[in-house]
C-alpha positions in Angstrom: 222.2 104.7 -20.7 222.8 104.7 -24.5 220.9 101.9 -26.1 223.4 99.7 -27.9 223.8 99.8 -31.9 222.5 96.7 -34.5 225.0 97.1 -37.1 224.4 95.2 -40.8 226.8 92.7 -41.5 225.9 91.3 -44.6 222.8 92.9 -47.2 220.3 90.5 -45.1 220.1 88.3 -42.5 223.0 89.1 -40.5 223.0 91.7 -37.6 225.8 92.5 -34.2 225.3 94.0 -30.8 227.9 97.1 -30.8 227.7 98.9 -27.6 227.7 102.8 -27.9 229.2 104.8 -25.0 227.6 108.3 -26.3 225.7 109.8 -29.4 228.0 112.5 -30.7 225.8 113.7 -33.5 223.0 112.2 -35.7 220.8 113.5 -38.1 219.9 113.8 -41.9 221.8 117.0 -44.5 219.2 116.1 -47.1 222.2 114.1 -49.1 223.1 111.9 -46.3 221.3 110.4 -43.1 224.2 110.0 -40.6 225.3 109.1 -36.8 228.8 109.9 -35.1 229.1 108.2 -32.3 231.6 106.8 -29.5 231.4 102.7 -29.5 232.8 101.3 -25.9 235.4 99.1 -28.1 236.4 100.7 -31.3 236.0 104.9 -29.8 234.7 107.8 -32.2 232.9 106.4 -35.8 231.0 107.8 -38.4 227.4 105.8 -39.6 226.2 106.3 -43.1 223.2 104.4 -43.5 223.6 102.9 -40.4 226.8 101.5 -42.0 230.0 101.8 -40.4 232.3 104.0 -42.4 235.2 104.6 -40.1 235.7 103.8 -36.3 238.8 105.8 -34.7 240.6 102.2 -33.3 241.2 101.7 -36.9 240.5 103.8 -39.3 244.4 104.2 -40.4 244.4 100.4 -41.1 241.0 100.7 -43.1 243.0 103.9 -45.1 246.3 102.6 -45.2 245.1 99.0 -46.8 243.2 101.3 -49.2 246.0 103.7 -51.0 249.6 102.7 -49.5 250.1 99.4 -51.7 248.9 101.8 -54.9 251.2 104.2 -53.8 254.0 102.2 -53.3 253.4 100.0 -56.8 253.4 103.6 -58.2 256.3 104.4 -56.6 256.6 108.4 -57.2 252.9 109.8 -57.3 252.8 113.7 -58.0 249.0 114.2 -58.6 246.0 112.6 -57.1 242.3 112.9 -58.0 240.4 111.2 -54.3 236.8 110.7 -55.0 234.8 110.5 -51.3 236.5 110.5 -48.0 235.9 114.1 -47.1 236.0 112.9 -43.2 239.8 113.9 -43.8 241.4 110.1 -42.9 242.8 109.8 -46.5 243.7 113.1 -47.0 245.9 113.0 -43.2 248.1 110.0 -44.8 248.7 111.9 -48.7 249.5 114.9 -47.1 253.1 113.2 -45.4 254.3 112.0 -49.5 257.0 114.3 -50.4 256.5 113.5 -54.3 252.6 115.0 -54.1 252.4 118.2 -56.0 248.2 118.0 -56.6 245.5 116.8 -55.4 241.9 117.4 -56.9 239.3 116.1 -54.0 235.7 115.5 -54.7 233.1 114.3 -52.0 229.1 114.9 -52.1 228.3 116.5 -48.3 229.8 119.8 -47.3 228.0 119.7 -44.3 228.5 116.0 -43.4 231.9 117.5 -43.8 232.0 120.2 -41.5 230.5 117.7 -38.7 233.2 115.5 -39.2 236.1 117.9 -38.6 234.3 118.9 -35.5 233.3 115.4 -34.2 236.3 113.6 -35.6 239.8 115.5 -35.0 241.5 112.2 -35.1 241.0 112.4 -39.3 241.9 115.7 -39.9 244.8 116.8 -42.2 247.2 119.3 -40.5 247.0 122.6 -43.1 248.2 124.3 -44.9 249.9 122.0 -47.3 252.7 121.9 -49.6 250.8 120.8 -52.4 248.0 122.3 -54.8 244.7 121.1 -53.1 241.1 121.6 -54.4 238.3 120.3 -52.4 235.0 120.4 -54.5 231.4 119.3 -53.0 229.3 118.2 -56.0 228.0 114.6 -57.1 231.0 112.5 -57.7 229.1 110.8 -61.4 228.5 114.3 -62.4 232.4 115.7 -61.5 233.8 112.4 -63.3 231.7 113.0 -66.0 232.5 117.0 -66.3 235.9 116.5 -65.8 237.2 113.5 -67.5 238.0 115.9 -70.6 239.4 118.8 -68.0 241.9 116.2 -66.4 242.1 114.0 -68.8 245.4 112.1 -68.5 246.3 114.1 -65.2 246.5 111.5 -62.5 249.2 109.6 -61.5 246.4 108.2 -58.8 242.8 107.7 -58.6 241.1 106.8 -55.2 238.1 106.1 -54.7 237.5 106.5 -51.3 233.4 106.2 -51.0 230.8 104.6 -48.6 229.4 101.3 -48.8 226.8 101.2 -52.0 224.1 100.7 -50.8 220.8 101.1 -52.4 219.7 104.2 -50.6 223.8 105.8 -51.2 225.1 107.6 -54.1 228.3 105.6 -54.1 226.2 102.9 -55.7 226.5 105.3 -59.0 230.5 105.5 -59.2 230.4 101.5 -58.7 229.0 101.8 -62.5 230.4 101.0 -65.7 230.2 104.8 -66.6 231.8 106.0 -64.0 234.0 104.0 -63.6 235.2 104.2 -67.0 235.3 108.5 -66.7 237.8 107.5 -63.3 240.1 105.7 -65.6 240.1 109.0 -68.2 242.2 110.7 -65.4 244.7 108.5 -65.3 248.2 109.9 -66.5 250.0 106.9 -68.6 251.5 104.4 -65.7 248.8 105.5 -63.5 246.7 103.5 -61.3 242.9 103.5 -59.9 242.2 101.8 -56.3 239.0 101.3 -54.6 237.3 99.1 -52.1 235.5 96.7 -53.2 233.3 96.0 -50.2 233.2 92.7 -47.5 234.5 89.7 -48.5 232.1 87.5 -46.8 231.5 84.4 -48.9 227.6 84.3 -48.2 227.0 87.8 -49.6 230.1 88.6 -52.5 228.3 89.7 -55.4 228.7 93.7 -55.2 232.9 92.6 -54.9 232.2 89.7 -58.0 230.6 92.9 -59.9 232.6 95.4 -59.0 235.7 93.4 -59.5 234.0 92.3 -63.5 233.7 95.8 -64.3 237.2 97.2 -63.6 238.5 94.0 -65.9 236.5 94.7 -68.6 237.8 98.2 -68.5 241.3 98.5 -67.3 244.2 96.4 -69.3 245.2 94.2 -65.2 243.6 94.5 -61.9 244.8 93.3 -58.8 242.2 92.6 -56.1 243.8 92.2 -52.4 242.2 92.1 -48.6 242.9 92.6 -45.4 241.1 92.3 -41.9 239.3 95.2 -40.5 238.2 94.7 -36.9 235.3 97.1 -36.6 233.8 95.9 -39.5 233.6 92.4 -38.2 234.9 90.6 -41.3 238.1 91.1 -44.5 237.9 94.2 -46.4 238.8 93.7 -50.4 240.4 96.3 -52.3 241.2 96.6 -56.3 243.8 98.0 -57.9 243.6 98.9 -61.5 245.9 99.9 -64.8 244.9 100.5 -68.3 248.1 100.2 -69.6 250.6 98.3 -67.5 251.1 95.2 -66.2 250.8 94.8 -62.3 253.1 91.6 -61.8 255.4 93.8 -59.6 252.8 93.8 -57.3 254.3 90.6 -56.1 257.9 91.0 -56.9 260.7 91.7 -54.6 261.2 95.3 -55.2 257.8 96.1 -53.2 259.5 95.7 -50.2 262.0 98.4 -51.2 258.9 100.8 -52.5 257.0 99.8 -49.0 260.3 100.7 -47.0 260.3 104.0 -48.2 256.8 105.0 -47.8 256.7 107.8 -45.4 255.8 106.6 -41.5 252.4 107.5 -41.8 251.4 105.3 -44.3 253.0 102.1 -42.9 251.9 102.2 -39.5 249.9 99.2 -40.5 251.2 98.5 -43.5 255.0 96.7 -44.0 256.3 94.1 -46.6 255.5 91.1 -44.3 251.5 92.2 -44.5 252.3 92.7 -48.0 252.7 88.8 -48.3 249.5 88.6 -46.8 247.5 90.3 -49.1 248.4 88.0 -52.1 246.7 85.2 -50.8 243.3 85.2 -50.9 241.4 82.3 -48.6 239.8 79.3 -51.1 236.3 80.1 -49.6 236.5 83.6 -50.7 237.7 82.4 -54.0 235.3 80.0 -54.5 232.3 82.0 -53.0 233.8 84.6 -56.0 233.3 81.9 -58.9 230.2 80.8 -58.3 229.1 84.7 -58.0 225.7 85.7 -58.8 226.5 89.2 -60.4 224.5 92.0 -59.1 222.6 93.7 -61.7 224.8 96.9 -63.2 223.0 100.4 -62.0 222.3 102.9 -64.8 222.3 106.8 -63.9 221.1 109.1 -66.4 222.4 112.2 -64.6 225.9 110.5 -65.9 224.8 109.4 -68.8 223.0 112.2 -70.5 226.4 114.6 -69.0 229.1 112.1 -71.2 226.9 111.9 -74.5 
């Protein structure tokens, strides 16, 4: 019998009981320490960590939540930079917009990779495609930082699609003021940057208080929204940010028309009525975000020393 799974809810202090029906595949590539397994309720999900990164019941809300509100506030996006989210679940829902003509995709772990397009066929894109698509494996600091002067002003979209930050993960690094500010060179005038900004639990906020700081210190309006997402036991929040526009229309009417004509496979979850939902952010989370201890802000000199 598989021994069940403690899963981290919070940084400290918090733990659940997930039962696991089968090991798929565990192990460490030397970038990443991993398990894919089968959980009894929520089927086939990847671990980083021992973090839950994506469980098959519902990984299309988790992706969906994540890129369909930028994409519809956009409204016509023809090239997108997606930093992370090699497992091929963000890449399955871009692939079905007819206005996509590039897409420039950067993730740390070809071989983390590989295993997930073998253990996970529910994420996988359906090639070939009718857009330009360039998948790179490299350090997603170091890519920002080589190629904010390459694509500069190329991207109607920036994703970030990346794993929880924790202290022992590289995402921790693109969460910083650096690289953060390197996502928003790519950005094509109009363009927008979206991320997760991790739980929104109000007894452990501070990575979403920090995150959230840093984006409004560098973009000219953010927009920070949530949603529910079962597996991970508690709201998910989500930022989206513009250096040069205003995102008021992220609440006007004519998002229900841009939300209508998403393509299929980016509403499954997603329709103007959750839309609603997403504006309104619960007083305990708000509160628990004012009185915010900010986290302290990582430095990477691999970054660093590349943009100087």
């Amino acid at each position: 019998m598989t021994p069940p799974l403690h899963h981290p809810l919070l940084e400290a202090g918090d733990t659940r009981l997930l039962a696991v029906d089968a090991v798929l595949a565990q192990g460490d590539t030397g970038l990443t320490r991993y398990r894919i397994v089968r959980f009894a309720a929520y089927g086939r999900a990847l671990l980083i960590d021992g973090l839950i990164q994506s469980c098959e019941f519902d990984e299309a809300l988790y992706h969906e939540m994540l890129m369909s509100p930028a994409v519809a506030l956009h409204g016509h996006p023809r090239r997108i930079v997606v930093i992370g989210g090699a497992n091929g679940g963000i890449v399955n829902r871009l692939q079905h917009l007819p206005s996509l003509r590039g897409l420039h995709h950067v993730d740390l772990d070809p071989t983390l990779a590989g295993l997930c397009r073998y253990h996970l066929p529910h994420l996988q894109p359906q090639e070939p495609f009718s857009f330009d698509y360039r998948l790179e494996f490299e350090d997603p600091r170091a890519w920002l930082a080589r190629k904010r002067g390459d694509l500069g002003g190329w991207a109607d979209l920036v994703l970030l699609d990346l794993p929880d930050a924790a202290d022992t993960s590289y995402a921790a690094g693109v969460f910083d003021m650096e690289a953060l500010a390197a996502a928003g060179d790519l950005l094509a005038p109009g363009g927008l940057l979206v991320t997760h900004v991790g739980h929104c639990h109000p007894a452990a906020i501070s990575f979403q208080a920090e995150t959230v700081a840093r984006l409004r210190r560098l973009f000219a309006d953010v927009v920070v929204y949530e949603h529910p997402i079962p597996s991970l036991a508690v709201a998910w929040g989500f930022a989206i940010a513009s250096r040069d526009r205003s995102l008021d229309r992220f609440a006007g009417a004519a998002m229900a028309r841009r939300i209508a004509a998403l393509p299929a496979a980016m509403r499954r979850h997603y329709d103007a009525e959750t839309h609603l939902a997403l504006l309104h952010r619960p007083a305990i989370v708000r509160a628990a975000l004012d009185a915010a201890t900010p986290i302290p802000v990582p430095t990477h000199p691999t970054l660093m020393e590349t943009t100087t």
